[in-house]
DSSP file (Angstrom, degrees, kcal/mol; ACC not computed):
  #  RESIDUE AA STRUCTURE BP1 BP2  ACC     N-H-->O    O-->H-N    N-H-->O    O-->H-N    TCO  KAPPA ALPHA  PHI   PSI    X-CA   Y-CA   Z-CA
    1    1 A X     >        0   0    0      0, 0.0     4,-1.9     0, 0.0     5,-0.1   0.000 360.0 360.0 360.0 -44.6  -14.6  -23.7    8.1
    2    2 A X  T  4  +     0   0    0      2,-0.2     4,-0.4     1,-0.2     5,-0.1   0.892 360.0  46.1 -33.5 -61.5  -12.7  -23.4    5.3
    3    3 A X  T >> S+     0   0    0      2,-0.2     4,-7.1     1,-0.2     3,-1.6   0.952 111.1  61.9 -61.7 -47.2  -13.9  -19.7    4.1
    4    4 A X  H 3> S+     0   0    0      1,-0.3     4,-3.2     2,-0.2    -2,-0.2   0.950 107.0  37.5 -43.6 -63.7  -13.4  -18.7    7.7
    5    5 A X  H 3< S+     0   0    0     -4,-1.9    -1,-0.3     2,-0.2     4,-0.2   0.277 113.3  54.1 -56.6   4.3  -10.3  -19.3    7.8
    6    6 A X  H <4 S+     0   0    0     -3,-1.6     4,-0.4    -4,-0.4    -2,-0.2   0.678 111.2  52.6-112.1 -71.2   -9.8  -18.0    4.3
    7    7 A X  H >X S+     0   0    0     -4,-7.1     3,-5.0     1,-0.2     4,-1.3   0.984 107.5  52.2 -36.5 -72.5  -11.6  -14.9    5.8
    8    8 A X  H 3X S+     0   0    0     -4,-3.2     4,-0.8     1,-0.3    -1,-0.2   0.748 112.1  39.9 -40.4 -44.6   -9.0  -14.6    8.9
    9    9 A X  H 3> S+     0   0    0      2,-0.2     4,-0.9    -4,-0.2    -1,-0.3   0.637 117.1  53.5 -86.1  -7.5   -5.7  -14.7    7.0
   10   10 A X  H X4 S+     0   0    0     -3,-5.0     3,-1.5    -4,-0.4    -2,-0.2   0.932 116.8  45.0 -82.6 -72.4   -7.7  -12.1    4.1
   11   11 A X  H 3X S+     0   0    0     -4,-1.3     4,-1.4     1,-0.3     3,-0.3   0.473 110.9  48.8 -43.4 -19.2   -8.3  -10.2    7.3
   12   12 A X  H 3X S+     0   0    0     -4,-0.8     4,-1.5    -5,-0.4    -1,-0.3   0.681 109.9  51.9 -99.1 -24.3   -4.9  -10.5    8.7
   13   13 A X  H <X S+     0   0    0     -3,-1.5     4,-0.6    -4,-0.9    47,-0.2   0.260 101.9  60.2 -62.5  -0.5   -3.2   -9.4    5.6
   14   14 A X  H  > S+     0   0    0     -3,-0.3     4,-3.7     3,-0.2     5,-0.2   0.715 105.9  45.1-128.9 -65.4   -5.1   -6.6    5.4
   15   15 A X  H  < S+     0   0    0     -4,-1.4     4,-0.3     1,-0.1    -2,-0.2   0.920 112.4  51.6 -56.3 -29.7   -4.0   -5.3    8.8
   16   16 A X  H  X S+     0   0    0     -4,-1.5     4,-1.3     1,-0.2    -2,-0.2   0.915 112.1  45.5 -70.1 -42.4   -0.6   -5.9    8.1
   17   17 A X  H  X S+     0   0    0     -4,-0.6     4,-0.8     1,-0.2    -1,-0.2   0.874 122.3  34.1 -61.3 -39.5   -0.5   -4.1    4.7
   18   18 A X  H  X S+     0   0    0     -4,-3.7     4,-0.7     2,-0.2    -1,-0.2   0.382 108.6  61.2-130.0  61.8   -2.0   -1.6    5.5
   19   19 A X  H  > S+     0   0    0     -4,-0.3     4,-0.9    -5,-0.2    -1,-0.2   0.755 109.8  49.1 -90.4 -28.7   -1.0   -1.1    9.0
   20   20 A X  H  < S+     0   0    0     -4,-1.3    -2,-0.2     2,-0.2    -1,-0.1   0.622 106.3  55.3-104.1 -15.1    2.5   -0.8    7.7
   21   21 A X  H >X S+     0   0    0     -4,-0.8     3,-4.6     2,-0.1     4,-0.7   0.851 103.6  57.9 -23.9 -65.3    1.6    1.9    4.7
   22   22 A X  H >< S+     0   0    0     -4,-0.7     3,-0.6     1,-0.2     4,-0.4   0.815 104.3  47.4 -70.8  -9.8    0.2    3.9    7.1
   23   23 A X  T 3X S+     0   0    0     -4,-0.9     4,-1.0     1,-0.2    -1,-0.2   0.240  84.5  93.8 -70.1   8.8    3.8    4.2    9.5
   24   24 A X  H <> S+     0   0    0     -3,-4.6     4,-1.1     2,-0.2    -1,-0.2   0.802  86.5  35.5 -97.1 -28.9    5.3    4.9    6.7
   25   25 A X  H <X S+     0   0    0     -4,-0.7     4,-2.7    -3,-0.6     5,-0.2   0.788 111.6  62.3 -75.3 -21.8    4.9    9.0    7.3
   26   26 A X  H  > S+     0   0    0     -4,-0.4     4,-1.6     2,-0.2    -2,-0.2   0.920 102.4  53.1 -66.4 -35.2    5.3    8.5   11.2
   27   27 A X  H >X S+     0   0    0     -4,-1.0     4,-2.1     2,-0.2     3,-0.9   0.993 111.9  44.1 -56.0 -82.9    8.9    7.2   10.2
   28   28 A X  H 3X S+     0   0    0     -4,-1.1     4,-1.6     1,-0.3    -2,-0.2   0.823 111.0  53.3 -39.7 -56.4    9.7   10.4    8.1
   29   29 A X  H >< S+     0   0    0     -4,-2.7     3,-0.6     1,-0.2     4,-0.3   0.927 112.5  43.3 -50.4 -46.9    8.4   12.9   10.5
   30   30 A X  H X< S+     0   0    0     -4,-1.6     3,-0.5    -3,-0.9    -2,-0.3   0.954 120.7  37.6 -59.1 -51.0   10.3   11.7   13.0
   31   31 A X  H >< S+     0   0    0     -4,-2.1     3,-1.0     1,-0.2     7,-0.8   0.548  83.0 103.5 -91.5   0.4   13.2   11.3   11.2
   32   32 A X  T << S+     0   0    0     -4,-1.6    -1,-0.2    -3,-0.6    -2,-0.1   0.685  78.6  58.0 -47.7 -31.3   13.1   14.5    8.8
   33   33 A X  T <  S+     0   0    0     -3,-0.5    -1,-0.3    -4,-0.3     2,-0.2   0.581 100.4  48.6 -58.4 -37.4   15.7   16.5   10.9
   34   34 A X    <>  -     0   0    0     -3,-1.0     4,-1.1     1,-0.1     0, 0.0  -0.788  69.2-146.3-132.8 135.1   18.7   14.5   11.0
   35   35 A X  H  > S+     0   0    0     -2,-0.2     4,-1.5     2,-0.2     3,-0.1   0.954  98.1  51.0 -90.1 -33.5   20.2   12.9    7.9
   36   36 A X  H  > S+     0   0    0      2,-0.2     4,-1.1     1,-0.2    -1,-0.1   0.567 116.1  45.4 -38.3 -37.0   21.6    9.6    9.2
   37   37 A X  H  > S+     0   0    0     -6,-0.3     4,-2.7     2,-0.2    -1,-0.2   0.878 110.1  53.9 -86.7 -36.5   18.0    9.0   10.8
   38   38 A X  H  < S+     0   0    0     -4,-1.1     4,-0.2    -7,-0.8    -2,-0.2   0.755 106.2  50.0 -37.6 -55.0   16.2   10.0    7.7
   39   39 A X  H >X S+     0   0    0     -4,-1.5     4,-3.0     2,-0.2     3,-0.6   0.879 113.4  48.1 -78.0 -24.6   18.3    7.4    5.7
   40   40 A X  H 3X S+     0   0    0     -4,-1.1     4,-1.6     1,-0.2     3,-0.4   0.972 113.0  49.6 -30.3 -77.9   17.3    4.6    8.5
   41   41 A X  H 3< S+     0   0    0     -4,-2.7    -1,-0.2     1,-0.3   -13,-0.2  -0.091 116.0  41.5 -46.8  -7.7   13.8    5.8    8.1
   42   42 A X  H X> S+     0   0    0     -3,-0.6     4,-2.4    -2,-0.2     3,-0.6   0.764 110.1  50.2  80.7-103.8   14.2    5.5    4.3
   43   43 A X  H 3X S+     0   0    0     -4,-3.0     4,-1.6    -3,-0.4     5,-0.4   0.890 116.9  55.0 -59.3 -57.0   16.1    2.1    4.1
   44   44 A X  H 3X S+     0   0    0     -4,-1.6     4,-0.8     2,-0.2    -1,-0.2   0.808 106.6  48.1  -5.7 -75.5   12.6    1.1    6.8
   45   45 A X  H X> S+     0   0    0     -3,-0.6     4,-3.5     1,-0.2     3,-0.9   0.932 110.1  50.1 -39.2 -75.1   10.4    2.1    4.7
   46   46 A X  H 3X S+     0   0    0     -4,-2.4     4,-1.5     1,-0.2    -1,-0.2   0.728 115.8  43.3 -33.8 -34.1   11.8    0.3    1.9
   47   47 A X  H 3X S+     0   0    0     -4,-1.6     4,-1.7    -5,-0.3     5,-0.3   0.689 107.5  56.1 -91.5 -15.5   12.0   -2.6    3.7
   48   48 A X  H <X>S+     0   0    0     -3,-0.9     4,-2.4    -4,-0.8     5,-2.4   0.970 111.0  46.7 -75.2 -64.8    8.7   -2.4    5.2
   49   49 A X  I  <>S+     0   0    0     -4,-3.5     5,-1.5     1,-0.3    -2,-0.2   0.612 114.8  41.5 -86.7  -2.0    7.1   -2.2    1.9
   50   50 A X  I  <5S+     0   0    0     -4,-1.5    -1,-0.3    -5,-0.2     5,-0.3   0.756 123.3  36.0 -92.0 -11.3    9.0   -5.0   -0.1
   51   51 A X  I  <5S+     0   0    0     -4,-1.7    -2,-0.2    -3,-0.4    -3,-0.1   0.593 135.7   2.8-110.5   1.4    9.0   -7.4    2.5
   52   52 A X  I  X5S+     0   0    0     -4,-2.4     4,-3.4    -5,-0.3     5,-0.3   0.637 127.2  50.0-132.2 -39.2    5.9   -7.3    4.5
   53   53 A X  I  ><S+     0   0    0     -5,-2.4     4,-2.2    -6,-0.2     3,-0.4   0.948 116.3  38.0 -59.5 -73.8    3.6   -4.7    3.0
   54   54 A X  H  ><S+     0   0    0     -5,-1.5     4,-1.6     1,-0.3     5,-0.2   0.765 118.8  52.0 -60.1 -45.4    3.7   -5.8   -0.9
   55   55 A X  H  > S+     0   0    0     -5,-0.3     4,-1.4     2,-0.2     5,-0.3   0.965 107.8  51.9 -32.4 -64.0    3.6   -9.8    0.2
   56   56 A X  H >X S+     0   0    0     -4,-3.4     4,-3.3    -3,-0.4     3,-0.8   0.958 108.1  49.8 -66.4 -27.6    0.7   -9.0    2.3
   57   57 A X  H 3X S+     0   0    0     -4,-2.2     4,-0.8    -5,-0.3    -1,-0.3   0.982 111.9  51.2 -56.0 -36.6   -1.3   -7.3   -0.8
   58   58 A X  H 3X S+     0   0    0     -4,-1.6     4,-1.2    -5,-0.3    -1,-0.2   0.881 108.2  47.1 -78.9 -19.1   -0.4  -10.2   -2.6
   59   59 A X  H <X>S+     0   0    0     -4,-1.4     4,-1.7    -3,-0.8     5,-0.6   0.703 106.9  59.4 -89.8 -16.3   -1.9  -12.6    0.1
   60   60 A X  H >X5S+     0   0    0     -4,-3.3     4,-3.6    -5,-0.3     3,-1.3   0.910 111.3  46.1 -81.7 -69.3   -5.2  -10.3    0.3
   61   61 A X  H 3X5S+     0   0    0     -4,-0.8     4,-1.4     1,-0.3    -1,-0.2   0.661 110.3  48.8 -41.6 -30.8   -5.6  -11.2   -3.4
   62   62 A X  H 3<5S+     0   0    0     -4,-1.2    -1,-0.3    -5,-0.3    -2,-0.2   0.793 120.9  33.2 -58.1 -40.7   -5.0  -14.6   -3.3
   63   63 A X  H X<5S+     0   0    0     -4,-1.7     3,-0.6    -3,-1.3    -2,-0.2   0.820 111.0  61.4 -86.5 -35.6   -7.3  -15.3   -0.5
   64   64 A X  H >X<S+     0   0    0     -4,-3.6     3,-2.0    -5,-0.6     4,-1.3   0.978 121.9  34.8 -56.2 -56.9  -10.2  -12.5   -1.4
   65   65 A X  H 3X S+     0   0    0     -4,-1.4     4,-0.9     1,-0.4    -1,-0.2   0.333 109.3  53.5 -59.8  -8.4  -10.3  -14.7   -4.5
   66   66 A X  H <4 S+     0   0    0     -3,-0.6     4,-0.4     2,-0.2    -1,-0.4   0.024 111.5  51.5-114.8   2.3   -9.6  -17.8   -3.3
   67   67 A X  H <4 S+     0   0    0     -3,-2.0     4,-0.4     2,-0.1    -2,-0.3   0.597 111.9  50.1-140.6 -18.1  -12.9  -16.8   -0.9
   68   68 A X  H ><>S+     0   0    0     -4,-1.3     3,-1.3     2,-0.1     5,-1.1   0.929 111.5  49.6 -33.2 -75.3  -15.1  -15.7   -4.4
   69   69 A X  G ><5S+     0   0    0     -4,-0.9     3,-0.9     1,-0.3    -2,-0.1   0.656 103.0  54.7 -54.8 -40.0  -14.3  -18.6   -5.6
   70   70 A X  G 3 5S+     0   0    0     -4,-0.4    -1,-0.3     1,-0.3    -2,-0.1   0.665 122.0  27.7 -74.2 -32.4  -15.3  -20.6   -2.5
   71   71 A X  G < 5S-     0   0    0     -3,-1.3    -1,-0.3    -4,-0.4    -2,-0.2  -0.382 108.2-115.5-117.0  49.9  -19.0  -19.2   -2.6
   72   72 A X  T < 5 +     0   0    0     -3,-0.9     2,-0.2     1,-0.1    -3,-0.2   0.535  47.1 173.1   2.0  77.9  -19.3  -18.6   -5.4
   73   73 A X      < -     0   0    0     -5,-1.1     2,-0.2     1,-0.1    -1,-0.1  -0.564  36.2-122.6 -90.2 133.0  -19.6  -15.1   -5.7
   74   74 A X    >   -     0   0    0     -2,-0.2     3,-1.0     1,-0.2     6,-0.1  -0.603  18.1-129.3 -98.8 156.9  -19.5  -14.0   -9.6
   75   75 A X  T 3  S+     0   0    0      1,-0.2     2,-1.1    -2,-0.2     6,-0.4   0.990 100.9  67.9 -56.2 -69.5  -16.7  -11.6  -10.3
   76   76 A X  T 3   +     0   0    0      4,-0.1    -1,-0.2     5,-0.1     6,-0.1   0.696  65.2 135.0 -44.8  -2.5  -18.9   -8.8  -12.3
   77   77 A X    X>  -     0   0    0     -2,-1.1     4,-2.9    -3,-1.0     3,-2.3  -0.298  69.0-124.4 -64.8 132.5  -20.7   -8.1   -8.8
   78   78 A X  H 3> S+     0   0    0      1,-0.3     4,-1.3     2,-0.2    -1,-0.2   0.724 104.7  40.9 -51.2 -35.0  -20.5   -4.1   -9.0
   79   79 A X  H 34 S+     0   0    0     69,-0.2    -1,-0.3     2,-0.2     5,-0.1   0.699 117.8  47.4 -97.5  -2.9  -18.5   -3.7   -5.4
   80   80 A X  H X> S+     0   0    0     -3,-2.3     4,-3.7    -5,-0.3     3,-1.2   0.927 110.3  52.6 -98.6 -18.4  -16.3   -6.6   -6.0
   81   81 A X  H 3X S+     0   0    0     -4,-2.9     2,-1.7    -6,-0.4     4,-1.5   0.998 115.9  38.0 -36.9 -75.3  -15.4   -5.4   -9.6
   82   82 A X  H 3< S+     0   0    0     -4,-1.3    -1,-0.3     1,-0.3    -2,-0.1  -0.071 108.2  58.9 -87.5  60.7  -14.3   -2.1   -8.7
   83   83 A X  H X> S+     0   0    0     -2,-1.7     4,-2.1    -3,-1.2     3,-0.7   0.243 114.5  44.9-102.4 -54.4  -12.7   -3.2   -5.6
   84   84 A X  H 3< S+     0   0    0     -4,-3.7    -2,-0.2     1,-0.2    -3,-0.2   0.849 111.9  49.6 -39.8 -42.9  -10.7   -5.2   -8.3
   85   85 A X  T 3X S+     0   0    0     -4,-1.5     4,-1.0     1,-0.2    -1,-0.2   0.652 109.3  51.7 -79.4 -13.4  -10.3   -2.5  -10.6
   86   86 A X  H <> S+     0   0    0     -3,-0.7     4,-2.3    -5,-0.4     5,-0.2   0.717 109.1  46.7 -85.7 -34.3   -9.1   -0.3   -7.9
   87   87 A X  H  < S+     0   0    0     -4,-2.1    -2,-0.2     2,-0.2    -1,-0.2   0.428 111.3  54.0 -88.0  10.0   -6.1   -2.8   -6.5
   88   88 A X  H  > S+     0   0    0     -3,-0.1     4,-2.6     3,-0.1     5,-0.2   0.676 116.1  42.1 -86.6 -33.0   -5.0   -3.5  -10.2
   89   89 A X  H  X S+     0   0    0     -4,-1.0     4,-2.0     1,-0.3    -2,-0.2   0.890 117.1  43.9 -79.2 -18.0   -4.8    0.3  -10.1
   90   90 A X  H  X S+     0   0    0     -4,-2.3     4,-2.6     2,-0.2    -1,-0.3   0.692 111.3  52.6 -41.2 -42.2   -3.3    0.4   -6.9
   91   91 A X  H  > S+     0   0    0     -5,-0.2     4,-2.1     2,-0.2    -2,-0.2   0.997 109.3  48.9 -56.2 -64.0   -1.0   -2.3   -7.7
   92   92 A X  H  X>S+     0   0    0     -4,-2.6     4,-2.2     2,-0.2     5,-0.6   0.898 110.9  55.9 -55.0 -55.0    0.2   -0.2  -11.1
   93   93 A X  I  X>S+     0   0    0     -4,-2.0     5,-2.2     1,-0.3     4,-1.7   0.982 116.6  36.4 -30.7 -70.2    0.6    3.3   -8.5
   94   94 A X  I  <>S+     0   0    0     -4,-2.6     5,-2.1     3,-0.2    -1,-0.3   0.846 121.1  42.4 -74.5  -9.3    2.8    1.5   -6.5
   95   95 A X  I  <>S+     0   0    0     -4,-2.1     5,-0.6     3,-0.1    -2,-0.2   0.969 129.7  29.7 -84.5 -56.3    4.9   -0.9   -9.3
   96   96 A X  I  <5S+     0   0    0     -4,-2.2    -3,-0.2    -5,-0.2     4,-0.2   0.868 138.8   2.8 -71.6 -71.1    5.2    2.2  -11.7
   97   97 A X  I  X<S+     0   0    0     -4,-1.7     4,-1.1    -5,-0.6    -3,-0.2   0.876 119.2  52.4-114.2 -54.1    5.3    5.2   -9.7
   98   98 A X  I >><S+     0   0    0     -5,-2.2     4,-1.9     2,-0.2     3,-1.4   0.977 114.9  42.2 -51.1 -62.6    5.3    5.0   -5.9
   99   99 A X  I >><S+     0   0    0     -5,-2.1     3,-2.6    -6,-0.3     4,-1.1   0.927 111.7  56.1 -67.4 -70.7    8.3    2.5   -5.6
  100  100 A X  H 3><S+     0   0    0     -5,-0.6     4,-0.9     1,-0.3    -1,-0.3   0.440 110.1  49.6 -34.4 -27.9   10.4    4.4   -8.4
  101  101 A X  H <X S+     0   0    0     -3,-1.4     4,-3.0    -4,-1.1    -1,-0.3   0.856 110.4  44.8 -54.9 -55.3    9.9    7.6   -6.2
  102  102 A X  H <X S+     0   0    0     -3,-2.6     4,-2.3    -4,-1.9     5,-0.3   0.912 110.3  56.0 -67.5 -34.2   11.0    6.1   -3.0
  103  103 A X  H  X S+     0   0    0     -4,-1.1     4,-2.3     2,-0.2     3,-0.4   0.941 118.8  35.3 -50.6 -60.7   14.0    4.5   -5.0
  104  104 A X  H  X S+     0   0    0     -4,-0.9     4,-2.1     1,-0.3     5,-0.5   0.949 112.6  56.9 -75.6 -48.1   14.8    8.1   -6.0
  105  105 A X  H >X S+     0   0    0     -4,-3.0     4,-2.4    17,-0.2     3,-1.2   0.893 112.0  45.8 -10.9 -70.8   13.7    9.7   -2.5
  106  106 A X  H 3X S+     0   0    0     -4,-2.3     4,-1.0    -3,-0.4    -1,-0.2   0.826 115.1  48.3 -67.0 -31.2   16.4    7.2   -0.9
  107  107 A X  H 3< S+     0   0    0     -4,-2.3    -1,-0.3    -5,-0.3    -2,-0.2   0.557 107.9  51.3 -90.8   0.5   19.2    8.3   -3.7
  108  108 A X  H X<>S+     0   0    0     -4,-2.1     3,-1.2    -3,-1.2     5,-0.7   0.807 115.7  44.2-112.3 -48.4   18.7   12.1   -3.5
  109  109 A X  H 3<5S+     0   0    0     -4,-2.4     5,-0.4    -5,-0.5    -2,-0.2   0.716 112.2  47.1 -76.0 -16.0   19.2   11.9    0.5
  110  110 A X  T 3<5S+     0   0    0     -4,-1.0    -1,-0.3     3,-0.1    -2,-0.2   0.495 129.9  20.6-104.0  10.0   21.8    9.9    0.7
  111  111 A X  T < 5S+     0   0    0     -3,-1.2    -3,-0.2    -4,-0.1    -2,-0.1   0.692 138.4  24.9-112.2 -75.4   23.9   11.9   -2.2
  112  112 A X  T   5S-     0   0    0     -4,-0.3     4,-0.3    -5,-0.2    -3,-0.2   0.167 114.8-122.4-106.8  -4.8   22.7   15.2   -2.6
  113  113 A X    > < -     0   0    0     -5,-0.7     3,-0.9     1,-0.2     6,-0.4   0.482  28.8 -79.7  68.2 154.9   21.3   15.1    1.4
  114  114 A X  T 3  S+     0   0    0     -5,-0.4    -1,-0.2     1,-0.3    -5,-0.1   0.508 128.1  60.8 -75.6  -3.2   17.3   15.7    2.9
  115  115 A X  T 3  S+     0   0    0     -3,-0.2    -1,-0.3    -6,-0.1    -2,-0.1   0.600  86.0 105.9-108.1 -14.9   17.7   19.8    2.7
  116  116 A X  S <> S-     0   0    0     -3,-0.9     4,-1.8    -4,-0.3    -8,-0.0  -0.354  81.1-122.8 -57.4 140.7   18.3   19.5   -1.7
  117  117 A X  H  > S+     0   0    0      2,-0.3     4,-1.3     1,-0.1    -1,-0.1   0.845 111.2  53.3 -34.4 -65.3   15.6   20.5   -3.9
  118  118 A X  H >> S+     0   0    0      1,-0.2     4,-1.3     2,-0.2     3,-0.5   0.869 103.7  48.4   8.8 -91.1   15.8   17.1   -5.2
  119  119 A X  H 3> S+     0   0    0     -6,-0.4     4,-2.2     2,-0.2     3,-0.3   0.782 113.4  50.9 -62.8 -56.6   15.6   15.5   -2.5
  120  120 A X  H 3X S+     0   0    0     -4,-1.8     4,-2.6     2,-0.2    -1,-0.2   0.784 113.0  49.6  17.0 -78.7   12.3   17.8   -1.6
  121  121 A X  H <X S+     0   0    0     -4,-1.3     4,-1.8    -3,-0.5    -1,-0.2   0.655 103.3  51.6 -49.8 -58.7   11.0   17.1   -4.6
  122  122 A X  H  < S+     0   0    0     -4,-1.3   -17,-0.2    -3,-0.3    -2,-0.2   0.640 113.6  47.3 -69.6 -42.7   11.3   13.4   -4.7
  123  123 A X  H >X S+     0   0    0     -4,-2.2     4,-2.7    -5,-0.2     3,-1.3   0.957 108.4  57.7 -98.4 -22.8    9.5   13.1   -1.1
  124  124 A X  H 3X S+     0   0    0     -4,-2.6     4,-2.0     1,-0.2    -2,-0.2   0.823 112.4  37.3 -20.4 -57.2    6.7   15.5   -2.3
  125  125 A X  H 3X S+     0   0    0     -4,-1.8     4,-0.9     2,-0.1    -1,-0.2   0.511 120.3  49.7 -77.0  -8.1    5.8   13.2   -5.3
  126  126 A X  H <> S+     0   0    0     -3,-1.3     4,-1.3     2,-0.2    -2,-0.2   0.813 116.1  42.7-104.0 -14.9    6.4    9.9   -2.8
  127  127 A X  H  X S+     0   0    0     -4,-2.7     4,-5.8     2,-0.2     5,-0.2   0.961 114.2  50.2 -76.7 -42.6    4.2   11.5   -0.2
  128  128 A X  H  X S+     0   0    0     -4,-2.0     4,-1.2     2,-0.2    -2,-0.2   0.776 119.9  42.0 -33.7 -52.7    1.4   12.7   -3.0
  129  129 A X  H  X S+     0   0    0     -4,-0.9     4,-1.1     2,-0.2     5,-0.3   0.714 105.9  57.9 -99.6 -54.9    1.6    9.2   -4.1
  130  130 A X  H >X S+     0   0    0     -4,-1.3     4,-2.3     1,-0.2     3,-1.1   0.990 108.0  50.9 -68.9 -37.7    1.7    7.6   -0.8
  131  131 A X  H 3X S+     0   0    0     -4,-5.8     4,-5.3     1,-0.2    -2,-0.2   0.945 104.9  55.4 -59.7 -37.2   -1.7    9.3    0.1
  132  132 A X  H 3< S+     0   0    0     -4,-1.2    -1,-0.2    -5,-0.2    -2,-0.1   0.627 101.3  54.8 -61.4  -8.8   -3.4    8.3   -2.8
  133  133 A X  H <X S+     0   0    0     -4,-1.1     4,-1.1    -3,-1.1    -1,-0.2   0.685 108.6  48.4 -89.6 -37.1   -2.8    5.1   -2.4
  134  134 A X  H  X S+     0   0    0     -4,-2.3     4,-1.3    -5,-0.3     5,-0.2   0.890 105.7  59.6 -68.7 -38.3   -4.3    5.2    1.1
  135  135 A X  H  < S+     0   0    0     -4,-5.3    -1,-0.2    -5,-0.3    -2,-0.2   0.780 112.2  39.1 -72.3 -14.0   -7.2    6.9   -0.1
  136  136 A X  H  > S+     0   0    0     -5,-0.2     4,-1.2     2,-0.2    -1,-0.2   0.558 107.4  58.4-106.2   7.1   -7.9    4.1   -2.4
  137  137 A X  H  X S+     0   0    0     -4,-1.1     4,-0.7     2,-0.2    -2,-0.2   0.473 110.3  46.9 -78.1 -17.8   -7.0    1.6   -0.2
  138  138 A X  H  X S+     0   0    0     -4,-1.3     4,-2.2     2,-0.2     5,-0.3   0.446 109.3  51.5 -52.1 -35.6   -9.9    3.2    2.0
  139  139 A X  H  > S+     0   0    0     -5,-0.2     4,-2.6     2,-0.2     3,-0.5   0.989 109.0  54.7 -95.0 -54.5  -12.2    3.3   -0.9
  140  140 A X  H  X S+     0   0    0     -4,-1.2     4,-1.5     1,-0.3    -2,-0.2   0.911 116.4  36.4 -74.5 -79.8  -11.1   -0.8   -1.3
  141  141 A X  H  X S+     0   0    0     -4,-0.7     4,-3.7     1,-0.3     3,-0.3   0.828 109.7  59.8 -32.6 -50.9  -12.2   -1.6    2.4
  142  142 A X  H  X>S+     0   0    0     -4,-2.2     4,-2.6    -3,-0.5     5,-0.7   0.971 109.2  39.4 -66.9 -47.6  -14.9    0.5    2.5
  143  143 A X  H  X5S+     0   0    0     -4,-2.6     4,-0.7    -5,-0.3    -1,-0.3   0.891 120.2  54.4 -63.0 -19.5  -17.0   -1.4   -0.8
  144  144 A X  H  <5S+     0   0    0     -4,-1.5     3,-0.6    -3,-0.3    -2,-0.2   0.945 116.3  37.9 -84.0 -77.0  -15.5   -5.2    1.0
  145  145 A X  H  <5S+     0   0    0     -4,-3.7    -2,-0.2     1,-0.2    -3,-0.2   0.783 133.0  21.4 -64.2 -43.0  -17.0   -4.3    4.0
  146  146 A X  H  <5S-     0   0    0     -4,-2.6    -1,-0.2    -5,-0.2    -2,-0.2   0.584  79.9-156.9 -72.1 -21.4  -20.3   -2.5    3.0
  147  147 A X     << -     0   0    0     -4,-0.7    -3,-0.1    -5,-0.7    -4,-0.1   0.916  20.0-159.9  26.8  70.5  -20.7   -4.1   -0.5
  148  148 A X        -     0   0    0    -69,-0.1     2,-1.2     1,-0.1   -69,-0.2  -0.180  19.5-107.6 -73.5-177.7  -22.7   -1.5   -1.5
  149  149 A X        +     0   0    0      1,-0.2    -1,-0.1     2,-0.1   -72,-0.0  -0.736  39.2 176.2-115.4 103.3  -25.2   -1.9   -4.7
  150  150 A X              0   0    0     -2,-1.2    -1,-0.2     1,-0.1    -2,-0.0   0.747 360.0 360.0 -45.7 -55.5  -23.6    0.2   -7.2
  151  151 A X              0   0    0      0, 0.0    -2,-0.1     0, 0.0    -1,-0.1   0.230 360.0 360.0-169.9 360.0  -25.8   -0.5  -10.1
């Protein structure tokens, strides 16, 4: 019962993170037009991803590990390794690069306004960034659920 439940909250974390990634371009589109909505849609975003996204990534490691540990499942198995090595690198994208974008993203639209070069510039690299993150956050799911045999 234990791992089940273990499962459920790995699983519920899982939607929440990245159910809330992926609204994070439905926000912008909607709001590109208008600067006032834009900076909502912004300060959202921002909020989305330090208080509900990045928690729940931190509860899917704690429990995927906490649910190895429980059946003892050896780390080095080839899909759960690089499903490891792909959320440290996922982790580093968003600590490193992603968040430092949106930070700048937030500060070029609300000084220099969403039509600046800047400003342009700054959601180009945070959108580049935000896909790549989905596409290995895909890649992540896809080896949990399938566990294929690697090598």
């Amino acid at each position: 019962m234990e791992y089940l439940i273990t499962k459920w909250l790995h699983i519920l974390a899982a939607f929440v993170a990245v159910g809330s990634n992926l609204t994070y371009g439905v926000w912008l589109s909607l709001a590109s037009g208008d600067q006032k909505s834009l900076l909502f849609a912004l300060r959202g975003i921002t909020f989305l991803d330090n208080r509900i996204a990045n928690p729940s990534y931190g509860v899917l490691l704690l429990t995927g590990l906490l649910m190895v540990f429980l059946i003892r499942l050896p780390l080095t198995t080839p899909w759960l390794l690089v499903s490891l090595l792909l959320y440290l690198l996922t982790a580093l994208i968003g600590i490193f690069a992603y968040a430092p974008a949106l930070r700048r993203q937030v500060r070029f639209a609300e000084t220099l306004g969403p039509t600046s070069p800047e400003y342009h510039a700054a959601a180009r690299r945070g959108l580049r960034l935000g896909i790549l993150t989905v596409v290995i956050v895909i890649a992540i799911t896809f080896l949990m659920v399938v566990k294929p045999a690697l090598w």
